[in-house]
Biopython code that builds the backbone (N, CA, C, O; Angstrom):
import numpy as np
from Bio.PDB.StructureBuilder import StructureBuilder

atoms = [
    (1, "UNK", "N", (17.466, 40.187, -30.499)),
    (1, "UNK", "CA", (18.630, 40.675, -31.223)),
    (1, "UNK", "C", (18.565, 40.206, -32.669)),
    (1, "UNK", "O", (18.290, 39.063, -33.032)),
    (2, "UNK", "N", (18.889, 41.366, -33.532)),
    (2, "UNK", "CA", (18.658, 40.743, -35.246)),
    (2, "UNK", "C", (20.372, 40.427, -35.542)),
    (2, "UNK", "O", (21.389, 41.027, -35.194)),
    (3, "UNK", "N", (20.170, 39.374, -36.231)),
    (3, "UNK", "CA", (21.372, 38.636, -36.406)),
    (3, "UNK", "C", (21.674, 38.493, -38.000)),
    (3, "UNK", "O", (22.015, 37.338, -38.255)),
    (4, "UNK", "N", (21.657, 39.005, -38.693)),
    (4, "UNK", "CA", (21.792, 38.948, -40.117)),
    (4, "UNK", "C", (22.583, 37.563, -40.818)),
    (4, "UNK", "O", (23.750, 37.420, -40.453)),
    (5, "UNK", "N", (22.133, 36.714, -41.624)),
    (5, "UNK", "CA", (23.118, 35.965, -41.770)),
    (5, "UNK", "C", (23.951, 35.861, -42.435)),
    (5, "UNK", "O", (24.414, 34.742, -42.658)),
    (6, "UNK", "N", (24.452, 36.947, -42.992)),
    (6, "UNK", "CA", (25.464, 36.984, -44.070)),
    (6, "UNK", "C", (26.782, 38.016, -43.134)),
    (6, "UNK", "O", (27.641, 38.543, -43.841)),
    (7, "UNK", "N", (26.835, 38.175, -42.021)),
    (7, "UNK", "CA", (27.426, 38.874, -41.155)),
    (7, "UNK", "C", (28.338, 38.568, -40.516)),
    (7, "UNK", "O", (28.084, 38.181, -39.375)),
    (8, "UNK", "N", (29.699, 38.602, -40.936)),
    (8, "UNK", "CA", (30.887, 37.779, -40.445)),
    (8, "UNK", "C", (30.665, 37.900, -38.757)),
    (8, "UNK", "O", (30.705, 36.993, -37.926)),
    (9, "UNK", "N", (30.466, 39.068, -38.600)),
    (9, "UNK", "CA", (31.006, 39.183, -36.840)),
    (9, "UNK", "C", (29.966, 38.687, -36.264)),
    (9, "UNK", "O", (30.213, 37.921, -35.333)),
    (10, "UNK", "N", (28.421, 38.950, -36.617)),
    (10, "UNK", "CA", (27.562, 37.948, -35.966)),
    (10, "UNK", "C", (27.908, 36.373, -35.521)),
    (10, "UNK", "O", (27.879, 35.783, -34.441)),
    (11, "UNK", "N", (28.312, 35.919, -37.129)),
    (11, "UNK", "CA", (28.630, 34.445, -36.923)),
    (11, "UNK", "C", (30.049, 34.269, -35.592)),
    (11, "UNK", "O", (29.951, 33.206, -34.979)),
    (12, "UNK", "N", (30.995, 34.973, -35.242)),
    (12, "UNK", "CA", (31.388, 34.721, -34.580)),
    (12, "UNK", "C", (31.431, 35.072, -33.374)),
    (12, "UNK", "O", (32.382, 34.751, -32.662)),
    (13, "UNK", "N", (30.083, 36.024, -32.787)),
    (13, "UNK", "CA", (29.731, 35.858, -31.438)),
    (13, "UNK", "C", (28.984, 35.003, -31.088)),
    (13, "UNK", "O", (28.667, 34.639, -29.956)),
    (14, "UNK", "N", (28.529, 34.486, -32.564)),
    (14, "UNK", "CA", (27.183, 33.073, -32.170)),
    (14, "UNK", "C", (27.966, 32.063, -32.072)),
    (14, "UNK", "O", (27.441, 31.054, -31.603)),
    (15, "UNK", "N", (29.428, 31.972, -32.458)),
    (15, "UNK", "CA", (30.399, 31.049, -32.611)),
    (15, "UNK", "C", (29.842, 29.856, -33.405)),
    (15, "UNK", "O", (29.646, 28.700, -33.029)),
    (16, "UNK", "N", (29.645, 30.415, -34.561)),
    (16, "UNK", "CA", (29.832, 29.525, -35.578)),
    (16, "UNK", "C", (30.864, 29.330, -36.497)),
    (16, "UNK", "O", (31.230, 28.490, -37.320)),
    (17, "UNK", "N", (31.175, 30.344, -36.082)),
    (17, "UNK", "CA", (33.293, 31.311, -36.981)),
    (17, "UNK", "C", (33.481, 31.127, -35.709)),
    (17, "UNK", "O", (32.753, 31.415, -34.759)),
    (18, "UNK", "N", (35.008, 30.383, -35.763)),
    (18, "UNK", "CA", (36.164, 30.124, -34.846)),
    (18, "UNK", "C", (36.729, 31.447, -33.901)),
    (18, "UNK", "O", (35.551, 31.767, -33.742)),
    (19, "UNK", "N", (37.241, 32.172, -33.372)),
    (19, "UNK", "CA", (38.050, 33.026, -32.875)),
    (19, "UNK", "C", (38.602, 32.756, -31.719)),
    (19, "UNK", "O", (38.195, 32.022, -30.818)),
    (20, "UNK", "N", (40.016, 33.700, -31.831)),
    (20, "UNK", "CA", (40.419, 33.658, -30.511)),
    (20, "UNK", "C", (39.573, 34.399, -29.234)),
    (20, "UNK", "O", (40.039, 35.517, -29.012)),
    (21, "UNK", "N", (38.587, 34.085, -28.459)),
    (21, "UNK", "CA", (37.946, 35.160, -27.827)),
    (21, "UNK", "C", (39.024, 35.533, -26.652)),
    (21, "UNK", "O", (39.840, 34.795, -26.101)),
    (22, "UNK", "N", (38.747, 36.963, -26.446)),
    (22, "UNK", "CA", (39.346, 37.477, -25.302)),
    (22, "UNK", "C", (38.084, 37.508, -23.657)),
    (22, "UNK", "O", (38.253, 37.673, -22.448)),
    (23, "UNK", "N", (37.168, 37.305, -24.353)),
    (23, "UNK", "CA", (35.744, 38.354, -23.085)),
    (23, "UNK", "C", (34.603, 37.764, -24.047)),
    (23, "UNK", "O", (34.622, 37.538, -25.257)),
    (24, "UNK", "N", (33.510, 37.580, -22.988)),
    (24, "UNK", "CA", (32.218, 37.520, -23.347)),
    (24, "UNK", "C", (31.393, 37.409, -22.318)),
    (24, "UNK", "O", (31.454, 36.593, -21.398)),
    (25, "UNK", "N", (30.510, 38.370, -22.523)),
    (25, "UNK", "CA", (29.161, 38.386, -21.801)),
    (25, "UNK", "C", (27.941, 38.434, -22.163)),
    (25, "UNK", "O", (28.059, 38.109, -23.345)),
    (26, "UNK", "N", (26.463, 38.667, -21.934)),
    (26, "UNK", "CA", (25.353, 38.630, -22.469)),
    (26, "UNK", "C", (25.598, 39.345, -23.757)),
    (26, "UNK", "O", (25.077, 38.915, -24.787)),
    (27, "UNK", "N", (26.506, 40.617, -23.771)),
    (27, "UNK", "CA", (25.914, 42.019, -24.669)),
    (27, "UNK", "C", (27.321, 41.741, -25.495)),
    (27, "UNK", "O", (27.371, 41.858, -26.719)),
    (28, "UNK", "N", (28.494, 41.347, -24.662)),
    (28, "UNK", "CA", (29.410, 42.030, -25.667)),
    (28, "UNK", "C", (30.485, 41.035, -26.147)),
    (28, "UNK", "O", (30.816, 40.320, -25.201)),
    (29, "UNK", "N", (31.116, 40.748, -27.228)),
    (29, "UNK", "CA", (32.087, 39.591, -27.780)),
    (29, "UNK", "C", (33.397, 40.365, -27.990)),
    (29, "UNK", "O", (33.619, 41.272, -28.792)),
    (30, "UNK", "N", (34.383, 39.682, -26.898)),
    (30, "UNK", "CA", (35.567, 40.361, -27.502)),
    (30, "UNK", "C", (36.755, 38.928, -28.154)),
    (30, "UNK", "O", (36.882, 37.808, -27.659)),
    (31, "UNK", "N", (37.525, 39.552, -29.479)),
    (31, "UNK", "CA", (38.204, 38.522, -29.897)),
    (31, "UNK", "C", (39.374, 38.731, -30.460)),
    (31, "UNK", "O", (39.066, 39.650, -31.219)),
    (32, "UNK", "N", (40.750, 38.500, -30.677)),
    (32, "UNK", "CA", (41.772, 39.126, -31.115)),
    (32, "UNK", "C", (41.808, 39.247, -33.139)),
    (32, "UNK", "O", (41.377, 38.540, -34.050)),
    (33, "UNK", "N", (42.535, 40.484, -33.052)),
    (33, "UNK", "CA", (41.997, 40.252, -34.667)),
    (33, "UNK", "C", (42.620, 39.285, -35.727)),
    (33, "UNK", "O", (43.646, 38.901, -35.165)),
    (34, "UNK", "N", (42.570, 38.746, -36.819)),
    (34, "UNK", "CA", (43.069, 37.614, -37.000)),
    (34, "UNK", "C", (44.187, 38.767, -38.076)),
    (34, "UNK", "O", (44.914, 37.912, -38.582)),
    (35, "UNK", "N", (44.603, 39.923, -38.565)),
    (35, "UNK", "CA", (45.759, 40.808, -39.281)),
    (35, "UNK", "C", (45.930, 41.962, -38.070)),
    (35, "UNK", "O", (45.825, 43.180, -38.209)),
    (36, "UNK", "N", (46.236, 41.187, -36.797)),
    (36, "UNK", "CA", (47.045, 42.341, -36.367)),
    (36, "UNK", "C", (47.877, 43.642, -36.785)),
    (36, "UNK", "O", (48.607, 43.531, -37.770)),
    (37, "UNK", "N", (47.822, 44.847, -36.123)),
    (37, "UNK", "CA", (48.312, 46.155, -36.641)),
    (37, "UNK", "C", (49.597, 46.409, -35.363)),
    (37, "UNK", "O", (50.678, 46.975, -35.525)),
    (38, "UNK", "N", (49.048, 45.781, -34.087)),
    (38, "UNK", "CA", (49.578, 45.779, -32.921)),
    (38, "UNK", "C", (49.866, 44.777, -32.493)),
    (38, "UNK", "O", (49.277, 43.778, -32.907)),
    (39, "UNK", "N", (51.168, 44.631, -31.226)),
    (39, "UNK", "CA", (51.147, 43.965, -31.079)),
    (39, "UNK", "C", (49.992, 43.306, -29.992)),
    (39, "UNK", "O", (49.724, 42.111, -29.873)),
    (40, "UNK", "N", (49.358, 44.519, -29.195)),
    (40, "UNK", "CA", (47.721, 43.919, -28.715)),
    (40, "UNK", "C", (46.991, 44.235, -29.710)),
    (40, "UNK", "O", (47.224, 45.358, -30.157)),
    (41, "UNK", "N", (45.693, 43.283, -30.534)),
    (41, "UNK", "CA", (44.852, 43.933, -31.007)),
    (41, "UNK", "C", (43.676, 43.092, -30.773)),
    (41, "UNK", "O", (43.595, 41.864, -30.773)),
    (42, "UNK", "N", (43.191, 43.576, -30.665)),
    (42, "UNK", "CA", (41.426, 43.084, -30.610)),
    (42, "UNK", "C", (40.563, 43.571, -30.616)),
    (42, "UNK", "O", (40.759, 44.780, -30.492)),
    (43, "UNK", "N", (39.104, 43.200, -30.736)),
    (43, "UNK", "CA", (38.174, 43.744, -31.944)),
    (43, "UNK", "C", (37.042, 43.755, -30.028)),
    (43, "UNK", "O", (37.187, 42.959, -29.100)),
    (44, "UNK", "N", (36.357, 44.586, -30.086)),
    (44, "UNK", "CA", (35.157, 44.461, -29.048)),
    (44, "UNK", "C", (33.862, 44.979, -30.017)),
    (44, "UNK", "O", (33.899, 45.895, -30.839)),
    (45, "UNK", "N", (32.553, 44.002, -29.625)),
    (45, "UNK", "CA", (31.936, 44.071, -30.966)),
    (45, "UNK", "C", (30.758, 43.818, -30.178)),
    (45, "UNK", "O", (30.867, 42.875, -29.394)),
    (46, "UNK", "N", (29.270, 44.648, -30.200)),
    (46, "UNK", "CA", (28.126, 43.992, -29.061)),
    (46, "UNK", "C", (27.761, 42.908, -30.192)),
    (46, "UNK", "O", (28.058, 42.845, -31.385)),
    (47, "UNK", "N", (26.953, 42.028, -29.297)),
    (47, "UNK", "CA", (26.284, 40.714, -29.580)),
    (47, "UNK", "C", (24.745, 41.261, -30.881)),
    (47, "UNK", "O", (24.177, 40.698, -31.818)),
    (48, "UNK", "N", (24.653, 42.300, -30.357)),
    (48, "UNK", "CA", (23.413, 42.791, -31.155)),
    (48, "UNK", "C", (24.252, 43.197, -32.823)),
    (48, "UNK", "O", (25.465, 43.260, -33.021)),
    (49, "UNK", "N", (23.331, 43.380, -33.652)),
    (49, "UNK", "CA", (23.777, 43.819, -34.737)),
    (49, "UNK", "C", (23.391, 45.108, -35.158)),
    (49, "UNK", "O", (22.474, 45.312, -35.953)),
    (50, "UNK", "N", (24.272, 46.211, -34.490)),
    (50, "UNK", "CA", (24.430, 47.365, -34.666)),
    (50, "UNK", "C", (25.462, 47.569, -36.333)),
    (50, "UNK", "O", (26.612, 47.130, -36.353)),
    (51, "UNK", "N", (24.939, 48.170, -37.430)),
    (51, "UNK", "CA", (25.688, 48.420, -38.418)),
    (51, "UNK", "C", (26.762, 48.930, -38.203)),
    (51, "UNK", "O", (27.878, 48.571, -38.576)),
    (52, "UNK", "N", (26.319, 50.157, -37.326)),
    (52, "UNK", "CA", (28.105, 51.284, -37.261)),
    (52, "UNK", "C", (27.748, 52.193, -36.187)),
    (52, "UNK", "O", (26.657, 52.185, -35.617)),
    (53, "UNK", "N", (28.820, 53.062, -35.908)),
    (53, "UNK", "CA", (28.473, 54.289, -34.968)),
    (53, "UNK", "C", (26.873, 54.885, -35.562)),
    (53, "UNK", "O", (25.839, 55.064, -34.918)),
    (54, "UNK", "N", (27.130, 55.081, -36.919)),
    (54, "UNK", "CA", (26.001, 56.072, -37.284)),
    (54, "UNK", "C", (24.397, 55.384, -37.080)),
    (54, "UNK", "O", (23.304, 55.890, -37.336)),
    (55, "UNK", "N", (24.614, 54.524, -36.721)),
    (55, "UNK", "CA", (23.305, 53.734, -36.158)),
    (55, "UNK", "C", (22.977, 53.586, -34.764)),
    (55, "UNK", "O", (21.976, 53.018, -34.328)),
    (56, "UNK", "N", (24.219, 54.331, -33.854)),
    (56, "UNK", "CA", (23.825, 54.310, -32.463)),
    (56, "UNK", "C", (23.116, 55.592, -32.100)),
    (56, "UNK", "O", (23.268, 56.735, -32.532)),
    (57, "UNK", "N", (21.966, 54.891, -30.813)),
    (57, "UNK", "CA", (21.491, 55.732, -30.414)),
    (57, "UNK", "C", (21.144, 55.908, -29.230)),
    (57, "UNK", "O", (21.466, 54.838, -28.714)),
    (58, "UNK", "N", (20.630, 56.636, -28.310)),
    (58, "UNK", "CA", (20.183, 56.966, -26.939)),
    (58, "UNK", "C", (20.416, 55.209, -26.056)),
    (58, "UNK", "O", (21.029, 54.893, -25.037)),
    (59, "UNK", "N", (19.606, 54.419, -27.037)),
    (59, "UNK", "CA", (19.130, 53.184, -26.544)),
    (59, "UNK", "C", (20.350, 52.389, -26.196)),
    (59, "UNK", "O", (20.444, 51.674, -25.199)),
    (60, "UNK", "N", (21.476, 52.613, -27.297)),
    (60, "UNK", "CA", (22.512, 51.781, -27.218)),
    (60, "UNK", "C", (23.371, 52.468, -25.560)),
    (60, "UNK", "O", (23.912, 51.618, -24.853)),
    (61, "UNK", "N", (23.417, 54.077, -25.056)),
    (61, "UNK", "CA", (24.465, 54.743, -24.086)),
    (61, "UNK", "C", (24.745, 53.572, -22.971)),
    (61, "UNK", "O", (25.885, 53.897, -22.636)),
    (62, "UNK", "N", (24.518, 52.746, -22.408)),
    (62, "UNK", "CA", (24.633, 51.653, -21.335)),
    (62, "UNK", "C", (25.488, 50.552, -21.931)),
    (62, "UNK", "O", (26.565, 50.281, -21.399)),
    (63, "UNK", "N", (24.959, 49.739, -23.280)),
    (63, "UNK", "CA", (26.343, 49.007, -24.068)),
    (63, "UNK", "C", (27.479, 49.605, -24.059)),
    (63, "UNK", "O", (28.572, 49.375, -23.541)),
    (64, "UNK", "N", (26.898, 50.689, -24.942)),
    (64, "UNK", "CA", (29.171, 51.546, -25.064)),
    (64, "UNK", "C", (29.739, 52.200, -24.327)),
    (64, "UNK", "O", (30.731, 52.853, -24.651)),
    (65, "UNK", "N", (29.120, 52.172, -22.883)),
    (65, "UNK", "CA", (29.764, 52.716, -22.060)),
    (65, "UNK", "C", (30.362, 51.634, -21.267)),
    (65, "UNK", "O", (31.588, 51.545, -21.194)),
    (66, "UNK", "N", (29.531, 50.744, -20.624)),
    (66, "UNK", "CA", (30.257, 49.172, -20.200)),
    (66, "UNK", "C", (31.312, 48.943, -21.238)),
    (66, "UNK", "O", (32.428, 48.780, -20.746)),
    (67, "UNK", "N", (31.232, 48.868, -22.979)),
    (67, "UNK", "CA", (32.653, 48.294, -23.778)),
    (67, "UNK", "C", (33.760, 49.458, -23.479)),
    (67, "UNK", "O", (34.954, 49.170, -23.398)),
    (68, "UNK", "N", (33.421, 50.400, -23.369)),
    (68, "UNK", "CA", (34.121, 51.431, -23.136)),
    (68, "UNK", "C", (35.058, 51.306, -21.653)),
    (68, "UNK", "O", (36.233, 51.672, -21.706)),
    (69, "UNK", "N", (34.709, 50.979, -20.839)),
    (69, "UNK", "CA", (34.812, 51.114, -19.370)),
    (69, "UNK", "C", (35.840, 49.274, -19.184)),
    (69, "UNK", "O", (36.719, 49.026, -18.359)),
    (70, "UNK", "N", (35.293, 48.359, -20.235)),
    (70, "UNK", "CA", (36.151, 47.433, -19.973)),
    (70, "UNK", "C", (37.271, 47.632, -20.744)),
    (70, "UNK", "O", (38.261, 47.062, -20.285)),
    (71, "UNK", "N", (37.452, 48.248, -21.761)),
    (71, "UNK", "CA", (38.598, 48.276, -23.001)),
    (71, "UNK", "C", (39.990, 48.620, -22.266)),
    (71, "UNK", "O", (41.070, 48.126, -22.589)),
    (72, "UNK", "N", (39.790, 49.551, -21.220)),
    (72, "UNK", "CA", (41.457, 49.504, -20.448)),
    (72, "UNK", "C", (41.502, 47.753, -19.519)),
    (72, "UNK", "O", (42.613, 47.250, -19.347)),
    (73, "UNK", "N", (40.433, 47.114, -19.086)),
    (73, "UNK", "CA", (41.089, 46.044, -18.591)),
    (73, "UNK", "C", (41.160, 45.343, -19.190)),
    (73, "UNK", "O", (41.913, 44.428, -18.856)),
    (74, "UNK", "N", (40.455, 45.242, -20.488)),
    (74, "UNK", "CA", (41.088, 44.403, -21.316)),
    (74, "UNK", "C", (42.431, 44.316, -22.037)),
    (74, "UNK", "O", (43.024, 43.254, -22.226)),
    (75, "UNK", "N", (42.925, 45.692, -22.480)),
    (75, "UNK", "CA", (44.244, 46.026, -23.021)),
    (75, "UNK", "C", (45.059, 45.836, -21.842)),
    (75, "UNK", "O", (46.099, 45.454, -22.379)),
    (76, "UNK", "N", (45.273, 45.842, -20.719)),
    (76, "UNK", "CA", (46.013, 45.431, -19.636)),
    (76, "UNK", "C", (46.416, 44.018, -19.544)),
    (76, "UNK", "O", (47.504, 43.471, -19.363)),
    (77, "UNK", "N", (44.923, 43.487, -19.766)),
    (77, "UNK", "CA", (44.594, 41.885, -19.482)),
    (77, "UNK", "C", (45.726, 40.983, -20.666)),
    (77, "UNK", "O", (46.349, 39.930, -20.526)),
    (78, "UNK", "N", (45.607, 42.125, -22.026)),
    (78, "UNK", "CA", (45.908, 41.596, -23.073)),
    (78, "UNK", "C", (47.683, 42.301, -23.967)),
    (78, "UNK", "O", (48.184, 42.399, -25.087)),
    (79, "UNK", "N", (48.080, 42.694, -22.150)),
    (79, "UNK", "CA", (49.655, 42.887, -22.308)),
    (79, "UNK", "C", (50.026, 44.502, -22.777)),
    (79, "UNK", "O", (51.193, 44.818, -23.007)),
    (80, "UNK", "N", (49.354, 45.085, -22.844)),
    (80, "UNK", "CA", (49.462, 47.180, -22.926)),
    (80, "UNK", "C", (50.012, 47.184, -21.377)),
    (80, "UNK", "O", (49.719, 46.505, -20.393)),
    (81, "UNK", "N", (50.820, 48.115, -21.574)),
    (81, "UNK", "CA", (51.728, 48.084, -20.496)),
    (81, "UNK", "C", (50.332, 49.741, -19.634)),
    (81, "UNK", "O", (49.405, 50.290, -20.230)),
    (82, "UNK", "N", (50.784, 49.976, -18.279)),
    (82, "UNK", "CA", (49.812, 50.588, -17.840)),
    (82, "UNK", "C", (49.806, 52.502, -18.351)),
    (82, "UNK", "O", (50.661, 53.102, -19.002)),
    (83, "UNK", "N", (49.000, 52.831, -17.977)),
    (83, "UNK", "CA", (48.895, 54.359, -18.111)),
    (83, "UNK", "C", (50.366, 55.132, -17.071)),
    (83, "UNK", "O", (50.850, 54.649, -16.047)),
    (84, "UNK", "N", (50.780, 56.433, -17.781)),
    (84, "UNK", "CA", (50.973, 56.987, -19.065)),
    (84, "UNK", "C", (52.315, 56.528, -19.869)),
    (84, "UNK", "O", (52.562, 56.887, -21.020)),
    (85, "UNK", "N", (53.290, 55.525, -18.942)),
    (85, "UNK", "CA", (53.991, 54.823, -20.015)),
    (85, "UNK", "C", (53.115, 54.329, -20.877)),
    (85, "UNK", "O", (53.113, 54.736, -22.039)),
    (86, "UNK", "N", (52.288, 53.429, -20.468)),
    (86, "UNK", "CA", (52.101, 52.747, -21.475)),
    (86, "UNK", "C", (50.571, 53.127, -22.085)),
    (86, "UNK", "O", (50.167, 54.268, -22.307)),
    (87, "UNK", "N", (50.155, 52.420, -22.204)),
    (87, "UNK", "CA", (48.910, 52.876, -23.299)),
    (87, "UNK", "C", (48.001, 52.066, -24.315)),
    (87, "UNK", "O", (48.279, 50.867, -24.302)),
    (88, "UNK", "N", (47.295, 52.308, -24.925)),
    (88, "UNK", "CA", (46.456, 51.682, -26.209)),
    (88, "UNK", "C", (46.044, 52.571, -27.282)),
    (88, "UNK", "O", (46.681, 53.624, -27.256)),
    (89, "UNK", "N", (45.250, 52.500, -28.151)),
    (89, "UNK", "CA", (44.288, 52.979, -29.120)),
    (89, "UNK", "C", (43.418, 52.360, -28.861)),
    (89, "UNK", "O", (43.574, 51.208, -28.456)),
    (90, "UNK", "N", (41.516, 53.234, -29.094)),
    (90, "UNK", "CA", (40.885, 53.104, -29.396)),
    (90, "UNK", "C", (40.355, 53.283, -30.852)),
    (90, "UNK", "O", (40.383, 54.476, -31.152)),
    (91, "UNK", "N", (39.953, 52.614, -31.702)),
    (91, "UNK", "CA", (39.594, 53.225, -32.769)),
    (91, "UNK", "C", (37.800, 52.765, -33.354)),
    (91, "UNK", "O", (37.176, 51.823, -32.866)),
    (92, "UNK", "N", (37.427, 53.397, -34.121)),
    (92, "UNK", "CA", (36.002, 52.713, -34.488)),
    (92, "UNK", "C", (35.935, 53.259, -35.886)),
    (92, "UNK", "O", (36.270, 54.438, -36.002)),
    (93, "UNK", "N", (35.528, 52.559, -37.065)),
    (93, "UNK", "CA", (36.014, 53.153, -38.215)),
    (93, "UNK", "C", (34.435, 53.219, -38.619)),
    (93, "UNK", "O", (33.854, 52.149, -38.433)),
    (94, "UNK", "N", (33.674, 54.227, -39.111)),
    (94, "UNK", "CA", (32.656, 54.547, -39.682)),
    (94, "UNK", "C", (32.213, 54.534, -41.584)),
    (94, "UNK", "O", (32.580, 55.412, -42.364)),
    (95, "UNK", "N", (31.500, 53.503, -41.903)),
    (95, "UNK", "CA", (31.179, 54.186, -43.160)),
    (95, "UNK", "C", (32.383, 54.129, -44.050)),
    (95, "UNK", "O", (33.543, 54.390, -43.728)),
    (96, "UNK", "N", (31.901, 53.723, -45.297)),
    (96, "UNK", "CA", (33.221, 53.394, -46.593)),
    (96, "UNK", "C", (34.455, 54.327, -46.069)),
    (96, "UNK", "O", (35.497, 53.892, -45.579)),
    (97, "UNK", "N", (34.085, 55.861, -46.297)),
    (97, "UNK", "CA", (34.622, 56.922, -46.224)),
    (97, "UNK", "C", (35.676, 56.762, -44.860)),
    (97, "UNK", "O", (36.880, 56.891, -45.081)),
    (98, "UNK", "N", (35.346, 56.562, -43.858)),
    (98, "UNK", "CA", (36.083, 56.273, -42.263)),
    (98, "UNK", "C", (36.724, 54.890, -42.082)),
    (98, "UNK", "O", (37.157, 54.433, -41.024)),
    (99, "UNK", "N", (36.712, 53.983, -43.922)),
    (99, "UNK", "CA", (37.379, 53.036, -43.484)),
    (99, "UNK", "C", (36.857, 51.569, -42.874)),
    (99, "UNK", "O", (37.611, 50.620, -42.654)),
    (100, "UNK", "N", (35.318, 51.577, -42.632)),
    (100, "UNK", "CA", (34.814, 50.160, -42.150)),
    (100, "UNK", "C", (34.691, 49.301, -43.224)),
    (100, "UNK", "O", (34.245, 49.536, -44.347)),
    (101, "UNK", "N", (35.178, 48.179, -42.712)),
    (101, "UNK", "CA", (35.276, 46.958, -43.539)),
    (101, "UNK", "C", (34.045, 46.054, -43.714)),
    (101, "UNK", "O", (33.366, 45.636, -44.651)),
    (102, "UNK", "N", (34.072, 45.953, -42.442)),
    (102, "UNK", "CA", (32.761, 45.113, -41.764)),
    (102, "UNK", "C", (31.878, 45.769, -41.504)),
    (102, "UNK", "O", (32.317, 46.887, -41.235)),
    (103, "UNK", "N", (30.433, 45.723, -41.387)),
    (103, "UNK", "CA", (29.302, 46.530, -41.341)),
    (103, "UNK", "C", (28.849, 45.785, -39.946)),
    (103, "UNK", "O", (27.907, 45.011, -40.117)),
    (104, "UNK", "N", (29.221, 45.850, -38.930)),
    (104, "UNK", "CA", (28.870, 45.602, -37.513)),
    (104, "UNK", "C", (29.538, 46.491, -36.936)),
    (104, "UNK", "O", (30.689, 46.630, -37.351)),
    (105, "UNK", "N", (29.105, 47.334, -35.873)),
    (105, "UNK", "CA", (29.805, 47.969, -35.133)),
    (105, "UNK", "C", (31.128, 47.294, -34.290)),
    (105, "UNK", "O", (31.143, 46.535, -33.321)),
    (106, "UNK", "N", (32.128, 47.848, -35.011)),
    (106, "UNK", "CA", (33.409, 47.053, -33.498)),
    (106, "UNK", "C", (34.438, 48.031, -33.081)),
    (106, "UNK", "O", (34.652, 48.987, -33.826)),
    (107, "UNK", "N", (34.935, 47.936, -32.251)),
    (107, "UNK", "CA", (35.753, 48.604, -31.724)),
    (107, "UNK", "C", (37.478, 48.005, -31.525)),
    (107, "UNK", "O", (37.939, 47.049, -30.901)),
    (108, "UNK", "N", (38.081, 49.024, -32.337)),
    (108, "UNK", "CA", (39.720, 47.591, -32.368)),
    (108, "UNK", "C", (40.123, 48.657, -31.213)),
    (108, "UNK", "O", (39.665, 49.783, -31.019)),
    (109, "UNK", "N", (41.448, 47.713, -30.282)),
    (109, "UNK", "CA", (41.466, 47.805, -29.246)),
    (109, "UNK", "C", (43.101, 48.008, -29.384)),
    (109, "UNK", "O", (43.574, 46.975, -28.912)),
    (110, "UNK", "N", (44.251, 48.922, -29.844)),
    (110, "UNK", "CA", (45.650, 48.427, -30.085)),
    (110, "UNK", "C", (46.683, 48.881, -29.223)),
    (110, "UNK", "O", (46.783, 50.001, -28.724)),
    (111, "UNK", "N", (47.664, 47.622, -29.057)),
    (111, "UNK", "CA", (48.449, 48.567, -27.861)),
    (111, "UNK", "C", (50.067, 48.022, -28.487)),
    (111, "UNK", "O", (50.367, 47.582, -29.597)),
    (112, "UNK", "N", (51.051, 48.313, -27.051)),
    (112, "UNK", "CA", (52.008, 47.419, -27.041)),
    (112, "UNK", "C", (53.274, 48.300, -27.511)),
    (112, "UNK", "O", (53.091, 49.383, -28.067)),
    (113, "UNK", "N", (54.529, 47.805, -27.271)),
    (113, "UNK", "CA", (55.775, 48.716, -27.848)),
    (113, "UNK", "C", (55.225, 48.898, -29.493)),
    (113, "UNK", "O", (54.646, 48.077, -30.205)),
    (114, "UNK", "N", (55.692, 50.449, -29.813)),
    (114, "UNK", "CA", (55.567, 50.724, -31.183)),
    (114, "UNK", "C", (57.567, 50.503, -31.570)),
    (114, "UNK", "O", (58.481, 50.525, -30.745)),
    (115, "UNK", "N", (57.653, 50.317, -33.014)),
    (115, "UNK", "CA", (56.535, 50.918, -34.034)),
    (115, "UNK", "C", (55.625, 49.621, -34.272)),
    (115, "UNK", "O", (56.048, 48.470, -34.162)),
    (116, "UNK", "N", (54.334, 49.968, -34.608)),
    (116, "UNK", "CA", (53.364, 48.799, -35.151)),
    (116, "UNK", "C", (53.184, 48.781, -36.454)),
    (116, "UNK", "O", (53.352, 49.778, -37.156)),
    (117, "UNK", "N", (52.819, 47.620, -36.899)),
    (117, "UNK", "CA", (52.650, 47.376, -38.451)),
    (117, "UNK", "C", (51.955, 48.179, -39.075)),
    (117, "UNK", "O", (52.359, 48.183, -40.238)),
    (118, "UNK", "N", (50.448, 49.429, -38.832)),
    (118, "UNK", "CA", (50.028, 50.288, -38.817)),
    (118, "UNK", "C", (49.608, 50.852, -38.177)),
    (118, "UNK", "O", (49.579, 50.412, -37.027)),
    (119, "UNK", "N", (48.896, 52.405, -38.479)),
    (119, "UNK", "CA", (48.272, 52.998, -37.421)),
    (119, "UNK", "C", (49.276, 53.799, -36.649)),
    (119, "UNK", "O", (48.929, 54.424, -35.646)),
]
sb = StructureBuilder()
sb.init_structure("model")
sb.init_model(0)
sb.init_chain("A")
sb.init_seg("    ")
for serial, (resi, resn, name, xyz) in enumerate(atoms, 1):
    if name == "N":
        sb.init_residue(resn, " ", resi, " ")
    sb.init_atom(name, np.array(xyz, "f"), 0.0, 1.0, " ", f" {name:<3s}", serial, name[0])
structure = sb.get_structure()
């Protein structure tokens, strides 16, 4: 796995940056975000250093489908009330233009009574 070192989110699946983690396994780091939008929010982010969506490929379909497949038990885990009262957002922001901040692929995770601070 290439780990860049100037890479905020790297450093904090290697936990060298503090976070609240929610989940972790071989592939994937989950952690709450530190400017919540929601009142659930959290970031799911693989361990590898994927730049963005536009860098996924064939190789990655088995990672984002496992982050994918845990993101409802995690938003459950992490107080989203259940389906179709209740609910989450998925979001993944791509590229200046789509809004990414961070150049690691992550996935924010938002739930909880609205209205929320954004979004």
């Amino acid at each position: 796995m290439s780990h860049p070192d100037n890479c905020i989110f790297c450093k904090i699946a290697a936990g060298t940056i503090p976070s609240r983690k929610v989940y972790e396994d071989e592939d994937i780091f989950v952690f709450h975000d530190i400017a919540p939008w929601a009142p659930v929010h959290f970031l799911m982010i693989p361990k590898a250093h994927i730049p963005s969506m536009a860098q996924v490929g064939a190789e990655h379909e088995a990672l984002l489908g496992r982050m994918m497949t845990l993101a409802p038990k995690l938003a459950l885990e992490q107080g989203c009330r259940p389906y179709p009262e209740g609910g989450f957002r998925i979001v993944t922001n791509t590229g200046a233009e789509g809004g990414q901040e961070v150049h690691h692929l992550h996935i924010h995770v938002m739930g909880g009574p609205r209205p929320w601070l954004r979004g």
